[in-house]
C-alpha positions in Angstrom: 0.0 0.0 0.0 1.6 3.7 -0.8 1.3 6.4 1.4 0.1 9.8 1.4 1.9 13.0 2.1 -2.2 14.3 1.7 -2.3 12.5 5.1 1.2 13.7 5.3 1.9 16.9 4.6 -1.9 16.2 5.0 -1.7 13.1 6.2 -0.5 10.3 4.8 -2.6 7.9 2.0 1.3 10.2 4.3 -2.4 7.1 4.1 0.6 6.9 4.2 -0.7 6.3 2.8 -1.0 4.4 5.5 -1.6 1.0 7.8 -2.3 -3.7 9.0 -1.1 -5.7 11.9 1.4 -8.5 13.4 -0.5 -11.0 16.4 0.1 -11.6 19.7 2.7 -14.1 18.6 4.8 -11.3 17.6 4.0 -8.9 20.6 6.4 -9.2 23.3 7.2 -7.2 26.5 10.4 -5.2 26.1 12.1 -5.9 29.7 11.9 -10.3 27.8 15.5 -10.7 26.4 16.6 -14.2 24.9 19.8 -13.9 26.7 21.8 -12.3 29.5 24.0 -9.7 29.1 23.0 -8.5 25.6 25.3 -5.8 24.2 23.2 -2.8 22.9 24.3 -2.2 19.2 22.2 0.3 18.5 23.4 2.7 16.1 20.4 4.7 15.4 20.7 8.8 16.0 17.3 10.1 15.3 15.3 7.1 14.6 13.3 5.8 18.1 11.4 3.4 17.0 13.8 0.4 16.8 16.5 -1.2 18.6 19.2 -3.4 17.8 21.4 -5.9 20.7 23.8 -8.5 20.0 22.7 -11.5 21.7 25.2 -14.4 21.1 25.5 -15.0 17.8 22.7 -13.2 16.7 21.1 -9.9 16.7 18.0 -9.3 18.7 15.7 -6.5 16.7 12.8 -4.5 18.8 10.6 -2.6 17.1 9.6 -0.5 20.1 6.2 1.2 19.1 4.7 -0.9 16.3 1.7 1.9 15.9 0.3 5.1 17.8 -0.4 4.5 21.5 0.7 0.8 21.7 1.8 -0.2 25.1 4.3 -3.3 23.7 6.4 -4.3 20.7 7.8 -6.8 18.8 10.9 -8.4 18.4 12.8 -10.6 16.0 15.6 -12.6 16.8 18.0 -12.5 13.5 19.9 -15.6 13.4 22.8 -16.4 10.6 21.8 -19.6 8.5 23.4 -22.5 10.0 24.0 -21.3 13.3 21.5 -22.2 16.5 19.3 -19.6 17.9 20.1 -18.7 21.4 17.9 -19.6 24.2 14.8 -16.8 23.9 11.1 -16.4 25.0 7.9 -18.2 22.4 7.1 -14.6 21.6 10.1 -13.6 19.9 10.0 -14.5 16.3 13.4 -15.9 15.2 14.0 -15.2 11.2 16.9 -16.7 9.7 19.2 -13.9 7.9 20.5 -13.2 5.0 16.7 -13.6 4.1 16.5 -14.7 0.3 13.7 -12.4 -0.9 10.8 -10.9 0.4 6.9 -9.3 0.1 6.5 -5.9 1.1 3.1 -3.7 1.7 4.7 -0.1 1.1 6.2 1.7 -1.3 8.5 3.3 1.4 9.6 0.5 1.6 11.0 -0.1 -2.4 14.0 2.8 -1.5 15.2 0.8 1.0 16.1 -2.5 -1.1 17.3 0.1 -4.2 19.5 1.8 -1.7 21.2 -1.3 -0.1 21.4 -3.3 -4.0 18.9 -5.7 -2.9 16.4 -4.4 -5.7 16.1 -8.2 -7.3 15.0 -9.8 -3.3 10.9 -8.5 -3.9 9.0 -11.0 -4.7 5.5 -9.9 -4.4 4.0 -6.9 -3.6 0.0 -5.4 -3.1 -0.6 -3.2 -6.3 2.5 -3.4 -8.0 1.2 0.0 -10.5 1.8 2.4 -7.5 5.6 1.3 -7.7 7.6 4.3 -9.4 11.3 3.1 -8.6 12.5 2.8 -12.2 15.0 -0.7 -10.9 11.8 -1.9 -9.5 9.9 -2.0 -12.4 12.2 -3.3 -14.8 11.5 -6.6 -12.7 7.5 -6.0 -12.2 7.4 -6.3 -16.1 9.9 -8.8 -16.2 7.3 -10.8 -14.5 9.5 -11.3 -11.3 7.0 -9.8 -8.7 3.7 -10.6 -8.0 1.3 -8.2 -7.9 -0.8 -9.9 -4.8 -4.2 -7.0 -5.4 -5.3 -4.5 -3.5 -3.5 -4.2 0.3 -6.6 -5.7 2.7 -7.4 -8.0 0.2 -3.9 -9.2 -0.5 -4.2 -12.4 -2.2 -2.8 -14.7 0.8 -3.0 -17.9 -1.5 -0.4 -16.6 -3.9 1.5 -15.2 -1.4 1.9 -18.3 0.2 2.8 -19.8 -3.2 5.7 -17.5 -3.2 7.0 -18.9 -0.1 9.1 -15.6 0.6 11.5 -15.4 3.7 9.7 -12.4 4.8 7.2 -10.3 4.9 7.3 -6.7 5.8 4.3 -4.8 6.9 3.1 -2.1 9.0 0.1 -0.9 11.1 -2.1 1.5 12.5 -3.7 -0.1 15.1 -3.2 -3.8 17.1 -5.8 -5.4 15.0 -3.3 -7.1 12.4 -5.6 -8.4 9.8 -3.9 -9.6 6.5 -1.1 -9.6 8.8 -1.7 -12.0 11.4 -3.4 -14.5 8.6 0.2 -14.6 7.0 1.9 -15.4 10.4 -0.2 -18.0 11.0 0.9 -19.7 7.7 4.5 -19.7 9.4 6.0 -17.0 7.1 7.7 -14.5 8.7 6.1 -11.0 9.4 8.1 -8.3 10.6 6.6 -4.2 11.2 7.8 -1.4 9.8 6.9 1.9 12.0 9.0 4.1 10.1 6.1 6.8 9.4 5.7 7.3 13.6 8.9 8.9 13.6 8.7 12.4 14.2 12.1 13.9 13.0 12.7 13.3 8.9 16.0 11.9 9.3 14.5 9.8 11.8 12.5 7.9 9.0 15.5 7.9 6.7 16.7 5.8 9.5 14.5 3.0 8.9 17.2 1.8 6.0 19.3 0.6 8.5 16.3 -1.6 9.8 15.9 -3.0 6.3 19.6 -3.8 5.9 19.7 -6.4 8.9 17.5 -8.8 7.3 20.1 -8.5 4.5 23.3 -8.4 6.0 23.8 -5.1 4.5 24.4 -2.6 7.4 27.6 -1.4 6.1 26.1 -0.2 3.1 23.0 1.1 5.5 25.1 3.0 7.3 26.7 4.8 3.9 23.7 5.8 2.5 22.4 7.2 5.8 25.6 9.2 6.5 25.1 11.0 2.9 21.7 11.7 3.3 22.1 13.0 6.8 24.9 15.3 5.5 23.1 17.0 2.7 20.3 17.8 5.4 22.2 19.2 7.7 24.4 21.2 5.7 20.9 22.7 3.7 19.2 23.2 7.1 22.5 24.9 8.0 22.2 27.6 5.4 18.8 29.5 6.6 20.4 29.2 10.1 20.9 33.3 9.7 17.8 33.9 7.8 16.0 36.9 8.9 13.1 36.8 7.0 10.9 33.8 6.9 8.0 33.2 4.3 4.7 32.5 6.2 3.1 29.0 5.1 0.0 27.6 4.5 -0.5 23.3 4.3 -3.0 21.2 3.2 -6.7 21.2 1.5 -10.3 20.6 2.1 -11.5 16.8 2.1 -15.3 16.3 2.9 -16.2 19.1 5.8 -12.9 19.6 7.2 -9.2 21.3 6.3 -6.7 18.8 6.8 -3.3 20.0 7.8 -0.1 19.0 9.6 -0.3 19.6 13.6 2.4 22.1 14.9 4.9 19.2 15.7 4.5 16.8 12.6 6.5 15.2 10.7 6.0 18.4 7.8 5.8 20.7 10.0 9.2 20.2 11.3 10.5 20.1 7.5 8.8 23.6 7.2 11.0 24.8 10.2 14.0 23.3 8.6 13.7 24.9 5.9 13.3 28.5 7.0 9.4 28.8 7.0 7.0 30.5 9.2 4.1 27.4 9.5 1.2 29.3 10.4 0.3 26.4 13.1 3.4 26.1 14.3 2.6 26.7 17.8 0.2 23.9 18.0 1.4 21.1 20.2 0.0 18.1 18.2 1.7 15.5 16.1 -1.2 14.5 14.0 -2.8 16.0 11.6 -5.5 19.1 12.6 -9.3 19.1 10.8 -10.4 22.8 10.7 -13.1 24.8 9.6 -12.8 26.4 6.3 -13.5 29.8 7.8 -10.9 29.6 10.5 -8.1 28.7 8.1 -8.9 31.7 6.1 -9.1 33.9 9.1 -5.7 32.5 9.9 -3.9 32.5 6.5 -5.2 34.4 4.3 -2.5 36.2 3.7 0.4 33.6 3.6 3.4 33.7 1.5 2.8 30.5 0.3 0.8 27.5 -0.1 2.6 24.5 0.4 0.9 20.7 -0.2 -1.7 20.7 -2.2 -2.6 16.8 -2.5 -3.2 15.6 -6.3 -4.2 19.4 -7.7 -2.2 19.3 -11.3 -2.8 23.3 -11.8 -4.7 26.4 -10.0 -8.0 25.7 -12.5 -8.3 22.5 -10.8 -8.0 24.0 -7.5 -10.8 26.8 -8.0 -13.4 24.4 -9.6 -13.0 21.9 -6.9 -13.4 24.9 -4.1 -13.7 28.5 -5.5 -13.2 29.8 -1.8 -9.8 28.6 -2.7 -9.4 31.8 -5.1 -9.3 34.2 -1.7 -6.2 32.9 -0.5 -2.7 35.7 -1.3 -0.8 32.6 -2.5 -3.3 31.8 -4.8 -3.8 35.1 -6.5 0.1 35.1 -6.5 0.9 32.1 -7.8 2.6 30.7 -5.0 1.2 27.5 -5.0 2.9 24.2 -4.9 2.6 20.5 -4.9 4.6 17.8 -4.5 3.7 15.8 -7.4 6.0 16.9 -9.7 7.3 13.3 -10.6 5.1 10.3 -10.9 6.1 6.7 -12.2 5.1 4.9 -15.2 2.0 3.7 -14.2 0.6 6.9 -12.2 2.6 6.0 -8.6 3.9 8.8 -6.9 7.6 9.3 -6.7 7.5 11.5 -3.2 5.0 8.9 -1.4 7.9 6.3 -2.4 11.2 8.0 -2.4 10.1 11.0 0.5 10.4 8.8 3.4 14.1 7.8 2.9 15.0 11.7 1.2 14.1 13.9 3.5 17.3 15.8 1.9 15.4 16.1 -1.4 12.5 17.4 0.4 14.2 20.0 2.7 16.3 21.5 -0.5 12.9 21.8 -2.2 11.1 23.7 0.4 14.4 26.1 0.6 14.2 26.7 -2.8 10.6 27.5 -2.5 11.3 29.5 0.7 14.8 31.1 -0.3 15.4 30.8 -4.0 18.5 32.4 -3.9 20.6 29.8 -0.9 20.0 27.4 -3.8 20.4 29.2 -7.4 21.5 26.5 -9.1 19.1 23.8 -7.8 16.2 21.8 -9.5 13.5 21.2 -7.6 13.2 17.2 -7.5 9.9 16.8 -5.5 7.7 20.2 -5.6 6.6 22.3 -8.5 5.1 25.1 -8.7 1.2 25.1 -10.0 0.3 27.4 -12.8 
């Protein structure tokens, strides 16, 4: 399933676009190790969702907060083939590592086997059309992964066919569903919660939970390190900024105006980047639902107008909502989306590639923000709507 920065930067499809679960099997009480003396190996700095020991010959893996609110996680005890698990508890689920190939549920999850060259390991996947990684493709019309239909009606049959090593999912809530039915045909389910984390580089992190299953930390670590650097050093350039463009987020769906809360995930990009988010000072990580009225009371006369969902131009804006016309960045032409690239069969390249970029994403909203910190740059994400 793909996720949406409308539920995002709106919210997320950021849905993401986007959630399933893994059964009590899986759930485990953190203070339960499956050995004494476990050395803490941990190299996470902003990610705090996960949690890596060394535990004899193997690496124990928690995955702290599987999805908002829960009060236990999960954890996966990686063993090397041909080596004996050490002693643990029946709730830990022990996966046997290098895994051969696996089934994920998210495109944020594609990134992660380009980045560490294990493109060729998926197997299956739930819509294979909202894929826009250009590797990934070349093997989806190569036949080489299944397109299992549409995320809660996965197609567990041929899924089981496929007899992958692993499955990778994630969830909203502790009912599992589709989840749980594939654990109890004894395949492997681990949970990604790499859209909880608050801090972007925190779910650019999430590569480096990927790359266990694969042996690949090394290269984990590499690609981390880069992107970590080019978002520091582009949040380091409006460090002296004195003037900051005031921001509006998000659109209308149904009754309500969906927008990031003050501490989101977005809104902290927005911050990074040298804008003024007009709800800044809200003290939620969700995503508010306002009246149409008190937005416009409130930001009427932003700067600019930043995440407008699916919106292709400003015509389509005012015929969906001509209210929309009021708004300063509207009659200015200081509108933009983040929907600039899309892949071959219509999938959206920021809902796959925005998770594990948040670089890309930051130099975009500087260049939106500050045009002139980044002359020379293209922006790879955002365009603006004409």
């Amino acid at each position: 399933m793909k996720k949406d920065w409308r539920f995002e930067v709106l919210g997320l499809r950021l849905i993401f676009t986007l959630w399933l679960a893994v059964g009590s099997l899986l759930s485990c009480n953190s203070k339960k190790n499956p050995a004494t003396n476990p050395e803490n190996i941990s190299a996470a700095k902003y990610a705090v969702g996960f949690k890596v020991t060394i535990v004899g010959n193997s690496k124990l893996v928690e995955v702290k907060q599987p999805y908002q609110n829960a009060t236990s996680g999960y954890q996966y005890l990686l063993v090397p083939k041909g080596k004996t698990a050490p002693a643990h508890d029946e709730q830990t689920q022990v996966i046997t590592v290098p895994v051969e190939n696996i089934v994920c549920t998210s495109t944020t999850h594609i990134p992660l086997l380009d980045y560490i060259n294990e493109t060729e390991k998926l197997i299956g996947f739930p819509t294979t059309d909202y894929i826009s990684s250009e590797k990934m493709r070349k093997r989806i019309d190569q036949g080489k992964v299944k397109d299992l239909g549409i995320d809660k009606g996965m197609n567990i049959e041929m899924l089981y066919t496929l007899k992958p090593s692993l499955v990778m999912g994630y969830t909203m809530t502790k009912d599992l569903g589709q989840l749980k039915k594939i654990q109890e045909l004894k395949i492997p389910v681990v949970i990604n919660a790499e859209y909880l984390e608050k801090h972007p580089l925190g779910r650019a992190e999430w590569i480096k939970f990927m790359a266990l299953f694969f042996g690949k930390e090394k290269e984990a670590d590499s690609v981390f390190a880069e992107i970590e650097k080019e978002y520091l050093s582009t949040q380091q350039l409006v460090n002296e900024v004195k003037t900051k463009p005031t921001v509006l987020s998000g659109i209308v769906y149904g009754d309500a105006w969906f927008m990031p809360g003050g501490q989101n995930y977005a809104a902290k990009l927005l911050k990074d980047a040298g804008c003024d988010y007009l709800w800044s000072s809200d003290s939620t990580s969700g995503f508010l639902q306002l009246s149409f009225e008190s937005v416009y009371a409130k930001a009427k006369e932003a700067d600019l107008w930043i995440g407008v969902g699916s919106f292709k131009n400003l015509d389509e804006i005012k015929a969906t909502e001509d209210r929309y016309t009021l708004f300063k960045p509207f009659k200015e032409q200081q509108v933009y989306s983040y929907d600039a690239r899309k892949g071959a069969k219509g999938g959206s390249e920021f809902l796959e590639l925005g998770y594990l970029r948040p670089d890309l994403i930051l130099k975009d909203l500087v260049k939106i923000a500050h045009p002139d910190l980044l002359a020379d740059y293209q922006m790879y994400f955002h365009k603006k709507l004409e």
